[in-house]
BANUZA-53172 format. One line per 2 residues: their letters; for each residue x, y, z of N, C-alpha, C. Coordinates in steps of 0.1 Angstrom, whole numbers, m for minus. Example, Ala and Ser with C-alpha at 12.3 -4.5 7.8 and 13.67 -1.06 7.14 Angstrom:
AS> 132 m57 78 123 m45 78 132 m33 78; 128 m22 71 137 m11 71 129 0 79
% end
This chain:
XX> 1646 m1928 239 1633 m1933 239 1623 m1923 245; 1608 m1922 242 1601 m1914 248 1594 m1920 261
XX> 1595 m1912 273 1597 m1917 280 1578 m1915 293; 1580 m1922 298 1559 m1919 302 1561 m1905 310
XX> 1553 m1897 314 1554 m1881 320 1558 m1887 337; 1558 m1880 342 1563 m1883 356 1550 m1880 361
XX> 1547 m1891 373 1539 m1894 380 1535 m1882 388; 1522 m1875 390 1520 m1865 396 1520 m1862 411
XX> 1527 m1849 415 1525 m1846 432 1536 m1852 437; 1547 m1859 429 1560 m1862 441 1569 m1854 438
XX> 1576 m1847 442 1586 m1839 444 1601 m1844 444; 1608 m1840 438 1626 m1845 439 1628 m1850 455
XX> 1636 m1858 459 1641 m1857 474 1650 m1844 475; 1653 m1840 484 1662 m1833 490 1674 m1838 497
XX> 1681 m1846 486 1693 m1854 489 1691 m1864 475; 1706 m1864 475 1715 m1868 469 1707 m1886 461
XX> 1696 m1893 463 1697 m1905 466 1701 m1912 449; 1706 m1923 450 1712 m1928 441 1701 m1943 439
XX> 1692 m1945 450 1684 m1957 450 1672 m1953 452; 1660 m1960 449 1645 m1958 449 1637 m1968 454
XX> 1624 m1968 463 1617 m1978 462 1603 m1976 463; 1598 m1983 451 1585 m1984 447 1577 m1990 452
XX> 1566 m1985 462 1555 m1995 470 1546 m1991 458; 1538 m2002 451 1530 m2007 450 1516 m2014 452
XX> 1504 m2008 448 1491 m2015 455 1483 m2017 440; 1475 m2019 447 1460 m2024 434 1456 m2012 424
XX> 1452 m1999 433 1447 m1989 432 1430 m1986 433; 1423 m1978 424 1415 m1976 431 1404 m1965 420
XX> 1394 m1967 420 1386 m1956 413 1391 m1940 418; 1392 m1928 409 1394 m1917 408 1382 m1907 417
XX> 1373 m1913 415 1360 m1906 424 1350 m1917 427; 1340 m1918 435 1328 m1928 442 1317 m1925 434
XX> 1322 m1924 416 1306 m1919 410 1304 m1933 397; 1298 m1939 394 1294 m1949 383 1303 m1946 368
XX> 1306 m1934 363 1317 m1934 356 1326 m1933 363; 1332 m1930 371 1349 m1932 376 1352 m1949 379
XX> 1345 m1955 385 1345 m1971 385 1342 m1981 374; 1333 m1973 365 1336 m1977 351 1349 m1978 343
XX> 1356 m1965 347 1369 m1971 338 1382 m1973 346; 1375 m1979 365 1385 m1986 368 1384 m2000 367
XX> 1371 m2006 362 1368 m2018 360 1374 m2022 344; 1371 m2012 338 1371 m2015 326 1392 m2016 326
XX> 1401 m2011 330 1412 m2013 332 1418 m2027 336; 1410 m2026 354 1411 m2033 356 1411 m2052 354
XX> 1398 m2048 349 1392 m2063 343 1398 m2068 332; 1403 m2056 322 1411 m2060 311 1423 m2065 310
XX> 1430 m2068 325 1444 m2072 326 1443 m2084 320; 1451 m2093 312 1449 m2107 309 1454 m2114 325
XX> 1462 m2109 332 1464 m2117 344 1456 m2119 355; 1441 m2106 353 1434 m2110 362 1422 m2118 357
XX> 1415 m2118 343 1408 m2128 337 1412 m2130 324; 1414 m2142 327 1424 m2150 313 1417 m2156 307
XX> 1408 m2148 299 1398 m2151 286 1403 m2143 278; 1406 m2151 267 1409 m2144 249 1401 m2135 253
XX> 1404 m2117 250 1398 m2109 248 1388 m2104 237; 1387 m2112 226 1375 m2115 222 1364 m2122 226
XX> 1363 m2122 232 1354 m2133 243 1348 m2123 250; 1362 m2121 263 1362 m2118 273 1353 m2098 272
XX> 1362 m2093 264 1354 m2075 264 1340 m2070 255; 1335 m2081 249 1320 m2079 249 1312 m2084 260
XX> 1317 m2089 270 1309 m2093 285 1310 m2081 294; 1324 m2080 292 1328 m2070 301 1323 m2054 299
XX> 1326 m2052 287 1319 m2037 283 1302 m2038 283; 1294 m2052 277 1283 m2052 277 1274 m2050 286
XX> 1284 m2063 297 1274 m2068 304 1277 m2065 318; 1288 m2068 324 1296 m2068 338 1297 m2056 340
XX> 1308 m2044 335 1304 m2027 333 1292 m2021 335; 1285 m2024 329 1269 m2014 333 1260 m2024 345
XX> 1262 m2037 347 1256 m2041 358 1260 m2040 372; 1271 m2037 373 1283 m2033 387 1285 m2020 386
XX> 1289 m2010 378 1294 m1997 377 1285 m1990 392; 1275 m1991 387 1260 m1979 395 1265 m1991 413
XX> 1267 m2000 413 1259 m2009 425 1280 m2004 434; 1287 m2007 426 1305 m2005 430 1305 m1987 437
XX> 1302 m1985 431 1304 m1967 433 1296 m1965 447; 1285 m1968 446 1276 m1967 458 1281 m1976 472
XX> 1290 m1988 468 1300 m1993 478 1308 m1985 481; 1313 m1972 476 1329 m1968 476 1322 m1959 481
XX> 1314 m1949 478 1307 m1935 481 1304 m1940 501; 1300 m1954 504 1299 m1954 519 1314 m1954 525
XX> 1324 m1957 518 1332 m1958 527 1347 m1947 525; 1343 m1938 515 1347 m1923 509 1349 m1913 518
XX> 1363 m1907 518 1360 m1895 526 1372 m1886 522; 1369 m1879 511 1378 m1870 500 1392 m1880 493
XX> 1388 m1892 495 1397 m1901 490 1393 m1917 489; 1399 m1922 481 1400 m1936 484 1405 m1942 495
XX> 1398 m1951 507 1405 m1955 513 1423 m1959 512; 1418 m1971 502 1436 m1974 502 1444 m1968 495
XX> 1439 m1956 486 1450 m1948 482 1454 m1935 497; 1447 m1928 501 1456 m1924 514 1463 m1934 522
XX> 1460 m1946 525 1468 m1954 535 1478 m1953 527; 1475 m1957 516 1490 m1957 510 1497 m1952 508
XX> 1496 m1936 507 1505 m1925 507 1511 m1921 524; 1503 m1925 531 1508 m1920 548 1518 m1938 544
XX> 1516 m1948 540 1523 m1962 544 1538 m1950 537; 1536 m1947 526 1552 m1942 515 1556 m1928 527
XX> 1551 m1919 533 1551 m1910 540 1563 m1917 551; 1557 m1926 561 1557 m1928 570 1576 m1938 567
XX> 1574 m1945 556 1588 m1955 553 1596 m1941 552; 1596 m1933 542 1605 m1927 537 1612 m1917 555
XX> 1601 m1918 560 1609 m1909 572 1614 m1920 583; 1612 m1931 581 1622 m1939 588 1635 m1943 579
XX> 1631 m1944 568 1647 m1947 564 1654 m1935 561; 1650 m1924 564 1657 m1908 565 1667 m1909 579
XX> 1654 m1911 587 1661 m1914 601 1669 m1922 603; 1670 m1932 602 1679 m1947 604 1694 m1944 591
XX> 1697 m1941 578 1701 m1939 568 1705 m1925 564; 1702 m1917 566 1704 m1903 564 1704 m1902 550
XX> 1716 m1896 541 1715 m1893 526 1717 m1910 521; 1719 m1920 529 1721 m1928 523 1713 m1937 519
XX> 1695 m1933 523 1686 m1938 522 1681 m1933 510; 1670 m1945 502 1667 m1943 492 1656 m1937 487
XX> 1650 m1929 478 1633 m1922 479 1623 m1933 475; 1618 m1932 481 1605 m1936 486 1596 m1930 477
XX> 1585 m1940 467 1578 m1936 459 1563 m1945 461; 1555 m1942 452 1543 m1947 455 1534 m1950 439
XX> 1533 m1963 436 1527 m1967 423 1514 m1975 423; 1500 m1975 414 1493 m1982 413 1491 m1991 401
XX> 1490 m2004 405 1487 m2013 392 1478 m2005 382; 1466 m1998 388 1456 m1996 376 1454 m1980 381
XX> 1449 m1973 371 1448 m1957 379 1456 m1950 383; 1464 m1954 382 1478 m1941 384 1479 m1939 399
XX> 1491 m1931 402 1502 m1932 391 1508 m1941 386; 1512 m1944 377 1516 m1959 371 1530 m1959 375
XX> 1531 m1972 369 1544 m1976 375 1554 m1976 364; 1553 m1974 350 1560 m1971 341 1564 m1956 344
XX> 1553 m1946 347 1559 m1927 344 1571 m1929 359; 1564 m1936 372 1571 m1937 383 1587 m1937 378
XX> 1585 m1951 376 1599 m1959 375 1610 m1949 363; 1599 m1941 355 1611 m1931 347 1611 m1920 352
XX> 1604 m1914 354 1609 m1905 367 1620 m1905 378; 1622 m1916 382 1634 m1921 392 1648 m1924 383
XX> 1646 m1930 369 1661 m1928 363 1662 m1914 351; 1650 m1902 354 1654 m1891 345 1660 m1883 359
XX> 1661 m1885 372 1669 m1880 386 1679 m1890 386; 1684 m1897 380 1697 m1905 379 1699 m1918 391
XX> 1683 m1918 389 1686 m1934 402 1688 m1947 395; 1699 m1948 403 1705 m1962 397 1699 m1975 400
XX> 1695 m1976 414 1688 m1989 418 1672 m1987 427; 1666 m1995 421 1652 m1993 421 1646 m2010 426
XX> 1642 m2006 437 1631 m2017 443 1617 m2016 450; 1610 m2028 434 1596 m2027 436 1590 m2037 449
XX> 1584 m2029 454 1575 m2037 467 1561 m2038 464; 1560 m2044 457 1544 m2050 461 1536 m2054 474
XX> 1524 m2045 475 1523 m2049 490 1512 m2060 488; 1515 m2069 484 1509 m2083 488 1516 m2092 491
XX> 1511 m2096 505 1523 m2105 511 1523 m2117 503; 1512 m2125 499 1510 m2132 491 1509 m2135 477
XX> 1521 m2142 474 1521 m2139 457 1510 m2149 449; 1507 m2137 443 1503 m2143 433 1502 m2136 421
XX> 1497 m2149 409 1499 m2141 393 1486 m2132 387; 1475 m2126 399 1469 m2119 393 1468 m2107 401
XX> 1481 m2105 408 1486 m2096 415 1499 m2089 416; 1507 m2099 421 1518 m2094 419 1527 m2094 408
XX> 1518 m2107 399 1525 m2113 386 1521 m2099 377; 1509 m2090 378 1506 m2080 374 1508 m2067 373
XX> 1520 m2067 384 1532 m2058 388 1549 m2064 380; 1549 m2068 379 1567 m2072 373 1559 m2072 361
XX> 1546 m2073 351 1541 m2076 337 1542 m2059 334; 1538 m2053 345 1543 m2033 339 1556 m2034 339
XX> 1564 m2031 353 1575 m2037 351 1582 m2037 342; 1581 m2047 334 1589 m2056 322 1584 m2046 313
XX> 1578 m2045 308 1568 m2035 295 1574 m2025 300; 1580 m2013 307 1587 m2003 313 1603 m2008 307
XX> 1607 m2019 311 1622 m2019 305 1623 m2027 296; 1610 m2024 288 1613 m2032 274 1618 m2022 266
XX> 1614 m2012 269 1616 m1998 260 1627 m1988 266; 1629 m1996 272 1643 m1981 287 1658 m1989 278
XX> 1664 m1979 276 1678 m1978 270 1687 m1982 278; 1690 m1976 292 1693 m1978 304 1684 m1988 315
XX> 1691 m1998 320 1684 m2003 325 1690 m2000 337; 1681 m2001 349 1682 m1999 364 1688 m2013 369
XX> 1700 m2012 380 1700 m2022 387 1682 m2022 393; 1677 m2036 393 1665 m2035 402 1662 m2054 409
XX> 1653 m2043 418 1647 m2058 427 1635 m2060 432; 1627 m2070 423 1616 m2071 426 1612 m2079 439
XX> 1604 m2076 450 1600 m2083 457 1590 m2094 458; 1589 m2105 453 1581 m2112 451 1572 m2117 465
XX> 1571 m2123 475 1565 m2122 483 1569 m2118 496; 1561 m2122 507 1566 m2119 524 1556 m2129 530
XX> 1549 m2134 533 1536 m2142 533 1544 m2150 545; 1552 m2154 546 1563 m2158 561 1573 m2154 565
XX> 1575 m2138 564 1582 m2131 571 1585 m2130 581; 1590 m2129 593 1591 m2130 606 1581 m2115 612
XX> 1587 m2106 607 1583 m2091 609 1567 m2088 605; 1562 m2097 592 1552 m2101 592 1544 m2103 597
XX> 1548 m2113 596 1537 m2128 611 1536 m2120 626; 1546 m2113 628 1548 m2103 645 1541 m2096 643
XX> 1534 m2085 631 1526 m2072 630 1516 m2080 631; 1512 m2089 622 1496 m2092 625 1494 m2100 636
XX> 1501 m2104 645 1499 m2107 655 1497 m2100 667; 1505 m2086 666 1504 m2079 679 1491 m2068 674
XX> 1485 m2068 662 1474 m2063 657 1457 m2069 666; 1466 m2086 666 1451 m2094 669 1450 m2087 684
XX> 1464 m2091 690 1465 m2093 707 1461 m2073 713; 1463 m2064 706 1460 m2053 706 1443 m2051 707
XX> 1436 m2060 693 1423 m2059 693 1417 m2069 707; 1423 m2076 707 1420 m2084 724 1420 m2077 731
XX> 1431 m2070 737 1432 m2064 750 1419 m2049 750; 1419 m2048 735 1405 m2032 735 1394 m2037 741
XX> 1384 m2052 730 1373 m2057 725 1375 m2069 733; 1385 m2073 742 1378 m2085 744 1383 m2098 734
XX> 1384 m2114 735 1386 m2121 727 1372 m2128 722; 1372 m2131 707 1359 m2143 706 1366 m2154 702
XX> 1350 m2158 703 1351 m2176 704 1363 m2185 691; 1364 m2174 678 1367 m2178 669 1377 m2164 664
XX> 1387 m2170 660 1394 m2157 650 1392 m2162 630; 1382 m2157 624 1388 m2161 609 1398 m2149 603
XX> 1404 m2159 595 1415 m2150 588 1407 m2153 570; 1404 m2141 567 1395 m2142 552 1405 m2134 541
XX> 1415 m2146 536 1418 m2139 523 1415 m2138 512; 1416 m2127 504 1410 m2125 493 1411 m2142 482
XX> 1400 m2142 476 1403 m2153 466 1408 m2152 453; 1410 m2164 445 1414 m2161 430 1408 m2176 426
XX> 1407 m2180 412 1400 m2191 407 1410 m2196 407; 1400 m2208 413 1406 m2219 416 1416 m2227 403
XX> 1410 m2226 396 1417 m2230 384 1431 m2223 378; 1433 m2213 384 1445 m2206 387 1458 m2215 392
XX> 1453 m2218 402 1463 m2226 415 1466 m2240 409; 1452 m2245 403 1460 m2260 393 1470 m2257 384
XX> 1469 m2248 378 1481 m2242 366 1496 m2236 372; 1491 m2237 388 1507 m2233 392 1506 m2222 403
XX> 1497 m2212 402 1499 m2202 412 1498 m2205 428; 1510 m2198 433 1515 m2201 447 1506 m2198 458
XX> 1495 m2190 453 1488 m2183 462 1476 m2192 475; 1472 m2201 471 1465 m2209 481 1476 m2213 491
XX> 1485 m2222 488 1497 m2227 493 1505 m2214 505; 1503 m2204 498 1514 m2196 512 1498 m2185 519
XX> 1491 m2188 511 1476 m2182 529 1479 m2194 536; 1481 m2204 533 1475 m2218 541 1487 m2213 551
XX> 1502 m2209 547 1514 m2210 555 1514 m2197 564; 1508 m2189 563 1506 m2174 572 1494 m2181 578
XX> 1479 m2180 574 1473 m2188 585 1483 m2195 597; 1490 m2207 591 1496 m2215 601 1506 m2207 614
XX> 1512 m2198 602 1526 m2192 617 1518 m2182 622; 1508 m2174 616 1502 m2166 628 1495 m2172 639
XX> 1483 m2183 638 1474 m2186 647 1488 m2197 661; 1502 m2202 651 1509 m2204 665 1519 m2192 670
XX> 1521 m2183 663 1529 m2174 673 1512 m2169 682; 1502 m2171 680 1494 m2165 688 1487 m2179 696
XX> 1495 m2187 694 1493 m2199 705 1478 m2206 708; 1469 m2205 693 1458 m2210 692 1457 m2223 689
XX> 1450 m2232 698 1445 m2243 689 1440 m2244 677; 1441 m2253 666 1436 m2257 652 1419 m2251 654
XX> 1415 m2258 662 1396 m2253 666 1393 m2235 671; 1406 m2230 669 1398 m2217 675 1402 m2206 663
XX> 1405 m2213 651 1409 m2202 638 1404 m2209 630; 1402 m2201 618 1400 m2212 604 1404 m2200 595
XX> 1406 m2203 581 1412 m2193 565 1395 m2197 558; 1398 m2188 552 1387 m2184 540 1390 m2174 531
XX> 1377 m2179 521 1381 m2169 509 1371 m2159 505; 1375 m2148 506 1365 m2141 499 1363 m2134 491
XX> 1356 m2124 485 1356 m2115 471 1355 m2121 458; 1347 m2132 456 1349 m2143 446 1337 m2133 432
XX> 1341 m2136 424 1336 m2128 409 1333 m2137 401; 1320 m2139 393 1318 m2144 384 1311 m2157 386
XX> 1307 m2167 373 1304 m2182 383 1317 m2192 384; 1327 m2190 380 1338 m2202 379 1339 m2204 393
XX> 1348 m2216 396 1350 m2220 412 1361 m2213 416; 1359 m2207 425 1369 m2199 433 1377 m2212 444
XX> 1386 m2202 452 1393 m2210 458 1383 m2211 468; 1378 m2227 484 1372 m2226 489 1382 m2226 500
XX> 1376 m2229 519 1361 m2226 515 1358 m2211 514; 1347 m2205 510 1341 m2194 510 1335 m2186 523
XX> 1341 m2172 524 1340 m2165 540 1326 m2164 541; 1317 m2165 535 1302 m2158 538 1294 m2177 542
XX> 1300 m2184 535 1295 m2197 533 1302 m2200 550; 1313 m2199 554 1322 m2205 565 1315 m2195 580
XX> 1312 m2182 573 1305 m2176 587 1292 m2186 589; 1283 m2184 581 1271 m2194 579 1273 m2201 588
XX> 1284 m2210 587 1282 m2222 587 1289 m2223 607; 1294 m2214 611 1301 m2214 624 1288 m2206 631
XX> 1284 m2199 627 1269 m2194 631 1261 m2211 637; 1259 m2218 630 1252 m2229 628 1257 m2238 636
XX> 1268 m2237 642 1276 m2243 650 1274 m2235 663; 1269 m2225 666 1268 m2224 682 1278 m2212 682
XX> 1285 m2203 675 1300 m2201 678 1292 m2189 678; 1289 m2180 686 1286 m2166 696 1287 m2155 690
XX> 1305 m2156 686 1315 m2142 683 1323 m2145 678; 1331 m2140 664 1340 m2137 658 1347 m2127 656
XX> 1361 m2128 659 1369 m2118 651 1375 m2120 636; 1370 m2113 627 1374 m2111 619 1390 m2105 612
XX> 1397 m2109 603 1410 m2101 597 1410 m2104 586; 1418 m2095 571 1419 m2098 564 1433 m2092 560
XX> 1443 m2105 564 1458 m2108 564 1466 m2101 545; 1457 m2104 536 1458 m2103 521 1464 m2088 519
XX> 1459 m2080 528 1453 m2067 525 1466 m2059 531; 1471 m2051 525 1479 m2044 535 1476 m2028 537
XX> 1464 m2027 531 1454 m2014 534 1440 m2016 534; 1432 m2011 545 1418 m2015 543 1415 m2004 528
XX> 1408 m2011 519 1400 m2011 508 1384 m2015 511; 1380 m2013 497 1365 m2017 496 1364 m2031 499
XX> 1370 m2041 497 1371 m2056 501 1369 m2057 521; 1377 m2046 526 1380 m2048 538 1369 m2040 544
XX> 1366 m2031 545 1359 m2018 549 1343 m2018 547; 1339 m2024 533 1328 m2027 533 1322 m2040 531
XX> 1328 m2048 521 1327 m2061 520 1328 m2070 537; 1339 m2069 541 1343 m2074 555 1333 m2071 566
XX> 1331 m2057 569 1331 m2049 582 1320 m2050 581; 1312 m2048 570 1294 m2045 566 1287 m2058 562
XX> 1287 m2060 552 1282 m2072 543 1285 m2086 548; 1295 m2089 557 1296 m2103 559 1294 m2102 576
XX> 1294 m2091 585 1289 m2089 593 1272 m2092 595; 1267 m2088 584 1255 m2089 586 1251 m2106 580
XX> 1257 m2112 573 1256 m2129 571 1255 m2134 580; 1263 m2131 590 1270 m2138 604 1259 m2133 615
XX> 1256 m2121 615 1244 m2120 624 1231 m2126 619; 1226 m2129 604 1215 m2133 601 1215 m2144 605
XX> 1230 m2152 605 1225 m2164 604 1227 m2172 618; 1225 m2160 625 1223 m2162 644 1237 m2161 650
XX> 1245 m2157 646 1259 m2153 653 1252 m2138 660; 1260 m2137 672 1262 m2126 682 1269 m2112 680
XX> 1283 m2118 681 1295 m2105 683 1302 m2106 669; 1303 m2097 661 1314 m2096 650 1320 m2086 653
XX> 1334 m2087 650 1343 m2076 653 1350 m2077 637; 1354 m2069 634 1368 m2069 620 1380 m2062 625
XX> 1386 m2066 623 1407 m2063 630 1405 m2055 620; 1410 m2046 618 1419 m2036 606 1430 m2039 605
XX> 1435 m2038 591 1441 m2041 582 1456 m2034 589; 1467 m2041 583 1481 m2035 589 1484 m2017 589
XX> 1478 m2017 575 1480 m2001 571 1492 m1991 576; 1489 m1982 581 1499 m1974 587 1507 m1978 599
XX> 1503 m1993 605 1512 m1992 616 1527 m1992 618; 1527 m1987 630 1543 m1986 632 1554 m2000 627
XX> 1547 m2010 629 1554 m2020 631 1554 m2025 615; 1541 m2022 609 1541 m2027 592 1551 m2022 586
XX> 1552 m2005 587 1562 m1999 584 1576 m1999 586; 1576 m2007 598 1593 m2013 604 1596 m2029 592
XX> 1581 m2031 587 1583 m2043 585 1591 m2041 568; 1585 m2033 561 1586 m2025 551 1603 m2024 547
XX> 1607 m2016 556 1620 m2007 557 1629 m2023 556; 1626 m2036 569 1637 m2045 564 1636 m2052 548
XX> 1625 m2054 548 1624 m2056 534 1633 m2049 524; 1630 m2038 527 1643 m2025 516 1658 m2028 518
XX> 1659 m2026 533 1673 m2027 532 1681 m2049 532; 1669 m2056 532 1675 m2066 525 1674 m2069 513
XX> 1669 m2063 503 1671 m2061 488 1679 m2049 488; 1691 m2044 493 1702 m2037 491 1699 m2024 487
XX> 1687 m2017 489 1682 m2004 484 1689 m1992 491; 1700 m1996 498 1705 m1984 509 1718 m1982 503
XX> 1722 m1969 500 1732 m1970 495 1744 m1972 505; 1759 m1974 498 1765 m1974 511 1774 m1960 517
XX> 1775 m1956 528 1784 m1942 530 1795 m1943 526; 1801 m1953 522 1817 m1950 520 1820 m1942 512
% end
């Protein structure tokens, strides 16, 4: 079979490994200029898993209309929060940096290489995944870093995936990770994230947790994804021993006019504003790298809702990203999908 080129800038391991694991993210415009987010929208938006309009429909709106009216306004979001990279593509190469040298350490040659793929924009996860069986790796496990499944995410990762071993002669033992959303290791990182931002900044009156949204009409057809934020909201705000009144979930980053999932983060700040509520801390649990969603959307744009609409103190938690303990969280994940080889 002909097989996709190998993903650029990763280098062989220096050992023996017989197993692989693929972290996985969204990905990310190539440069912060109006054509480079052009044809990560235009990629992007054309997934059927992330809008599920017949493509006859759907890519004369999208090339016509949505493309040239976002392109110029997207780029100029990214260019503020740019700095010789995409945010969440560096986190995400120090997140792959940072696993591969703990499970060096912990595992020695028996640990497996550590790779790094993006749904849209490369490196893809088809040249990845052949790259790792033209070095003779036998077993390959994909991590999607969304703790929360869903099918215009992570269902969008096992859809390359599959399209990869539709056409592979050899097939890899492999293991897809489908969620973590109630992990124990989880639930502990973004907990000792909150109580960390406490002990810096002080606590407020309110903690929201704002995860990203998807249409609502998604979730009637079956997708899990409302159902397990509702369940990470729940185990984080009690391992952090809050009453029901001092957290709430939201959604944010909503696209287009269909009904998104509610309530809505900019609508829910409003509205706690209006309530008297001083100061919030902000998080956005979804995210396992601050991105444009987190960094500007979050930190900028909904900060300023919240003070318009008479709130005080906004703070934003940062996202898990590189920490030590995400990265611990990572590694059990690998080695309970059996990605370690054994010494015998």
């Amino acid at each position: 079979m002909n097989l996709p080129a190998a993903a650029p800038g990763d280098d062989a391991p220096d050992w023996n490994a017989s197993s692989a694991v693929i972290l996985v993210n969204l990905g990310s415009p190539r440069a912060a200029t109006p054509r480079a987010v052009s044809g990560f929208l235009a990629e992007f938006l054309s997934d059927r898993r992330v809008v599920e309009l017949p493509p006859l429909l759907w890519q004369p709106i999208l090339r016509g209309i949505v493309i040239p009216l976002r392109a110029r306004r997207v780029a100029h979001a990214y260019a503020s929060i740019w700095s010789g990279d995409s945010p969440l593509r560096a986190i995400s190469q120090r997140q792959q940096q940072l696993l591969q040298q703990r499970l060096r350490r912990a595992h020695g040659d028996a640990a497996p290489w550590v790779r790094l793929a993006m749904t849209y924009q490369g490196p893809s996860i088809a040249a990845t995944m052949a790259d790792c069986q033209r070095r003779g790796i036998e077993r390959i496990c994909v991590l999607p870093l969304y703790p929360q499944y869903s099918a215009t995410t992570t269902g969008a990762v096992f859809d390359q995936v599959s399209r990869y071993l539709l056409g592979a002669r050899s097939l890899p033992e492999l293991h897809l990770v489908r969620d973590y959303h109630d992990a124990r290791a989880y639930i502990d990182a973004l907990a000792a994230s909150v109580r960390e931002h406490w002990r810096e900044h002080g606590r407020a009156e309110h903690l929201l947790l704002s995860f990203h949204g998807i249409p609502e009409a998604n979730v009637l057809k079956g997708d899990p994804y409302a159902r397990q934020c509702e369940r990470t909201a729940q185990l984080l705000g009690a391992r952090l021993e809050l009453p029901a009144s001092a957290f709430s979930l939201a959604y944010q980053s909503r696209f287009g006019r269909a009904k998104w999932l509610m309530p809505y983060t900019s609508e829910t700040l409003r509205e706690l504003a209006r309530r008297g509520v001083r100061s919030v801390d902000v998080m956005s649990p979804a995210f396992a790298a601050d991105c444009l969603e987190t960094l500007e959307e979050m930190a900028v744009e909904n900060r300023a809702v919240f003070l318009e609409s008479g709130g005080g103190e906004y703070r934003f938690i940062a996202c898990l990203n590189d920490r030590d303990d995400h990265v611990g969280m990572m590694a059990q994940i690998v080695c309970g999908a059996g990605c370690v080889a054994s010494r015998a």
